[in-house]
N, C-alpha and C positions, 0 to 999 in steps of 0.2 A: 455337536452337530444338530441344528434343527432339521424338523420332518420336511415335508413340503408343504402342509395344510398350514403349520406353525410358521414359517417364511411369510405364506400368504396374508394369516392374520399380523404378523408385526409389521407386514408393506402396511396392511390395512388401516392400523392403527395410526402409524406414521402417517400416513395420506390425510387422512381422517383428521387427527386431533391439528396439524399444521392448516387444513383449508378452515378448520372453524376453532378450533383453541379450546374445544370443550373436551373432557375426558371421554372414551371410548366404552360403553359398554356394549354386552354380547347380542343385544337386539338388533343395534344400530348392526355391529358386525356381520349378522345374518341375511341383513337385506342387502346389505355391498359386496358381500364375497361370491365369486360365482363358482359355486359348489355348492348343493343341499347338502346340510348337515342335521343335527341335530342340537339346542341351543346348550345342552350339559357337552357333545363334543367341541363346542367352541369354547365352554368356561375351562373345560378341560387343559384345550389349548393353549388361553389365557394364562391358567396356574402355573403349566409349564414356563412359559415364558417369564412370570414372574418371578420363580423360584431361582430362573439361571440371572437373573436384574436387569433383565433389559425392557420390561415394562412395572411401570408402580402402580400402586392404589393411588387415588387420592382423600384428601379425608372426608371431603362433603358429597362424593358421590360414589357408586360402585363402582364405576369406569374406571379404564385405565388410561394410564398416557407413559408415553417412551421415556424412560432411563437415559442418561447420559452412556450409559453401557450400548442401551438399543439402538441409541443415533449411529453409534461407534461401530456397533457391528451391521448396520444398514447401509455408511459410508464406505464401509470396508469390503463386505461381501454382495451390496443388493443395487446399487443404486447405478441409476442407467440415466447416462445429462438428455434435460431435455433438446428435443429440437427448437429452434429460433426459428422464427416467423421469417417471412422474407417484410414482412411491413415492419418489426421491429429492427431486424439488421438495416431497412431504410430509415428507421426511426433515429438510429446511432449516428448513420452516416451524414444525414442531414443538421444533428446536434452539434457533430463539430464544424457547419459552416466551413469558411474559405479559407484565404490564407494566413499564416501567422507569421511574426516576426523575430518572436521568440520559441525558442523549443518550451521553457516554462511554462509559456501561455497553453500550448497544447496541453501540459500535463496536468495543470489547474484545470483549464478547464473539461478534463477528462473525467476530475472528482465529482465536477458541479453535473456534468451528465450521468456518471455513473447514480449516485447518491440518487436523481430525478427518477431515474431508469427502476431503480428496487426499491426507492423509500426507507432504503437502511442510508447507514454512513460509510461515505466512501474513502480509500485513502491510496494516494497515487504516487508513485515514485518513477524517474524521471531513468533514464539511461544511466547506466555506474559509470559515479565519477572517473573510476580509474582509468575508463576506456578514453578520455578527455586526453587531451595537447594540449598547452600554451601555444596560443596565434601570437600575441603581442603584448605589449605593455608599454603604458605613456601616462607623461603626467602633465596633465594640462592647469596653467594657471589661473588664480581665481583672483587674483588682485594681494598684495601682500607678502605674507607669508603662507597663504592658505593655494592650497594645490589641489586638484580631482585627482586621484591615483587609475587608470582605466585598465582592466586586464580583458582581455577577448580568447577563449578559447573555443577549440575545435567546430563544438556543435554551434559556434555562431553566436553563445550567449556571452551578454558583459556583464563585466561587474565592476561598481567601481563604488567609490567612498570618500571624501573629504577629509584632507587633513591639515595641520600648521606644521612645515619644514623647519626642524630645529635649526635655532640660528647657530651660523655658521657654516652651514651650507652653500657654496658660492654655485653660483648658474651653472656654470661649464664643466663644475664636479657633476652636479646631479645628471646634465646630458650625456657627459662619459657614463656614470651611471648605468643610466638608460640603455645607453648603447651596449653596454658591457649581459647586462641582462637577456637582450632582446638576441643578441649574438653565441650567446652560450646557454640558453635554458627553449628557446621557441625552438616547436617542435617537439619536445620530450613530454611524456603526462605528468598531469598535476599532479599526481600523486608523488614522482620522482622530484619536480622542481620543487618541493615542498620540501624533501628531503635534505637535496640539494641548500636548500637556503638556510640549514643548520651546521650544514658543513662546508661545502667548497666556497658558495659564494662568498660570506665573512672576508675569507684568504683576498678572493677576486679586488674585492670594492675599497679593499683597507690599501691598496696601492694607489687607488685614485682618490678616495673620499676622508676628508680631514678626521669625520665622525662619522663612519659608517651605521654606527648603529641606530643613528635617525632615520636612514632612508631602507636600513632593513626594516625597521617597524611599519614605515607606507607600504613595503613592497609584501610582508609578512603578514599584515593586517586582508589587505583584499585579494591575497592568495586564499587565504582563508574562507572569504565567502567563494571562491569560485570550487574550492574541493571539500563544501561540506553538502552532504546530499539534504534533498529539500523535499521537504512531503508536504503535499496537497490533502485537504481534506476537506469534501461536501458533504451537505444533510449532517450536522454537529447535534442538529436541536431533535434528529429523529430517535437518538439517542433517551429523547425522554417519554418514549412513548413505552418504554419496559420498565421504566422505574417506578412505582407506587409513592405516594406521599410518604410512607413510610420509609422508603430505599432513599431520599435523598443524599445521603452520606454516600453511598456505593455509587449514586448519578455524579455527584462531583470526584468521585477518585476516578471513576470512568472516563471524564473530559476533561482531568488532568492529563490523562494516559495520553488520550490523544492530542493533546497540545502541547505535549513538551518531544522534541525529537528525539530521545534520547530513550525516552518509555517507548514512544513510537515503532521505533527500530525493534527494540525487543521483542514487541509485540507481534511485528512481523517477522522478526527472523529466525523466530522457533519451526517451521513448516519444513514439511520435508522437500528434497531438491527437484520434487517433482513437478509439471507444467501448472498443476492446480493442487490444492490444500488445502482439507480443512482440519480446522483445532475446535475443539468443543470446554465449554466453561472450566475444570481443574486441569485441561492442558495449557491455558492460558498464561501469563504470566504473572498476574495479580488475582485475589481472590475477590476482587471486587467484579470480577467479568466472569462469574462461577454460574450466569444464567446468560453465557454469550455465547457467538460463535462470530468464529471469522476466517472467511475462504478466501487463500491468495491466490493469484495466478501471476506468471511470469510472462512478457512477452522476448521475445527478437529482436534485434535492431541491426543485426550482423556485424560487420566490424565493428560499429557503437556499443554493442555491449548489450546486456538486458536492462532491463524495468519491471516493476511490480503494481497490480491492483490489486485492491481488498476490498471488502467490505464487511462491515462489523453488522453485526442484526443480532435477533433471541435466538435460542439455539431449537426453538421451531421452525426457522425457517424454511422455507420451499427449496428442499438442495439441489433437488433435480434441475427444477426450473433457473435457479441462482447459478450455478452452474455452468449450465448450457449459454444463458446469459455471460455469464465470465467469459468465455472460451469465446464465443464472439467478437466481445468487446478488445478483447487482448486482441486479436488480427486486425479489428479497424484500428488500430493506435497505433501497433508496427505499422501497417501500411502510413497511416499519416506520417510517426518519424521520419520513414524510411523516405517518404517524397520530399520531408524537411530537406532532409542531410541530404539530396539527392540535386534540391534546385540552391544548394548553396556553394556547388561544385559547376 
């Protein structure tokens, strides 16, 4: 249990070394803490703090600067989100502009504001798939053998894909097809029609279709893009403003991470199930991100399900203010969704 003087000086220091980046020693501390003290009771204080590891030395100066321990226990016990500006909540709201056609575009372009907004990197995930329906499916032709395969689900987004119908295929099998599809999976979620098309449908198509198993590959392939979830990510290149000429190796395993879905996910789904999260560098998932931090937040969408924002920065960053910032930005995006899904009904 710190004292109360000792609280003060680790806000201190936190405050301190995040607005200039420079180590904190007990001079600098004297002039910003309001209390008189004495400069041996503040070294004092210091020692304490360093002994429990939540502030270090550094080597080229006497100051100190916070511990991956001190952020932990500032997150944990100290930290109060800042307030948002009423100019900066205008700031957001006028960023996302008018209307869109797609819910993706909203969430892409939630990363490119986010990202602008803090100068970190941002990383946006869209409403869970799971909460998704199948609208429809159709397959339009392209001259040949080559077909669009088009799938439309719930929130109004398509997808679709190009493909060559194996021959043997006649017209009026693939319409049955269709129909057969449209009549027994719209309506149910992706995630089930997905299922479904390992088991029941097979049974379905093999009464009507010569080789069913060409048209389960069209219908298999851009089910596919519609139930795999999709991250958006702004500001990639602010990413290299923490890495030294010497760190280049740790810069590229970093923007691997975020360029492959699959690191991506991990990276965000370590956080606890709470509205906001932060992980600090050895809770991360690679030790390439061991001087990172990265705070999610979850928004609403109600019946649609949640979404996620992030943002990846150094693990100095300003968490009050980043934060407060989060917490904002996550209500102007449910609110955007929610008008999505709202003017498509």
């Amino acid at each position: 249990m710190l004292t109360k003087r000792e609280l003060l000086v680790l806000n201190e220091i936190i405050k301190l070394y995040t607005e200039t980046g420079q180590p904190v020693g007990s001079k600098t501390l004297l002039s910003e803490l309001p209390m008189h003290v004495s400069s041996a009771t503040i070294r004092n204080d210091m020692a304490a703090l360093e002994d429990q590891g939540l502030i270090t030395k550094t080597h080229s100066s006497s100051g100190r600067v916070p511990s991956a321990a001190g952020y932990r226990y500032y997150l944990d016990n100290m930290l109060t989100p800042a307030t948002v500006s009423p100019s900066a909540i205008q700031t957001i709201e006028q960023s996302f502009g008018g209307n869109y056609s797609r819910i993706d575009d909203i969430v892409e372009q939630s990363a490119k504001i986010l990202s602008q907004l803090t100068s970190y990197t941002a990383i946006t995930l869209g409403p869970e798939v799971s909460a998704l329906t199948l609208e429809g499916f159709r397959l339009v032709p392209l001259g040949g053998r080559q077909v669009m395969a088009i799938i439309v689900s719930s929130d109004g987004s398509v997808q679709n894909q190009v493909f060559t119908i194996p021959e043997g295929l006649k017209t009026d099998e693939i319409e049955e097809a269709i129909r057969i599809i449209n009549d027994q999976l719209v309506g149910l979620p992706l995630t089930d029609v997905a299922k479904k098309l390992q088991t029941d449908v097979p049974a379905m198509l093999m009464r009507h279709l010569s080789t069913p198993d060409g048209f389960l590959d069209v219908f298999g392939d851009v089910l596919k893009q519609a139930v795999t979830e999709r991250f958006y990510v702004g500001g990639r290149l602010n990413l290299m403003d923490y890495f030294g000429p010497d760190n280049m190796n740790e810069l590229k395993k970093v923007l691997h991470i975020v360029d492959q879905r699959d690191s991506l996910n991990k990276l965000l789904s370590g956080g606890a199930n709470s509205p906001i999260s932060v992980r600090l560098g050895s809770e991360l998932s690679d030790e390439s991100l061991q001087n990172l931090s990265v705070i999610t937040a979850r928004y609403n969408v109600g019946d649609h399900g949640q979404g996620m924002i992030a943002i990846l920065g150094p693990t100095s960053m300003p968490y009050s203010k980043m934060i407060g910032l989060l917490d904002a930005f996550r209500g102007e995006m449910a609110k955007r969704l929610t008008n999505y899904y709202n003017d498509l009904h």
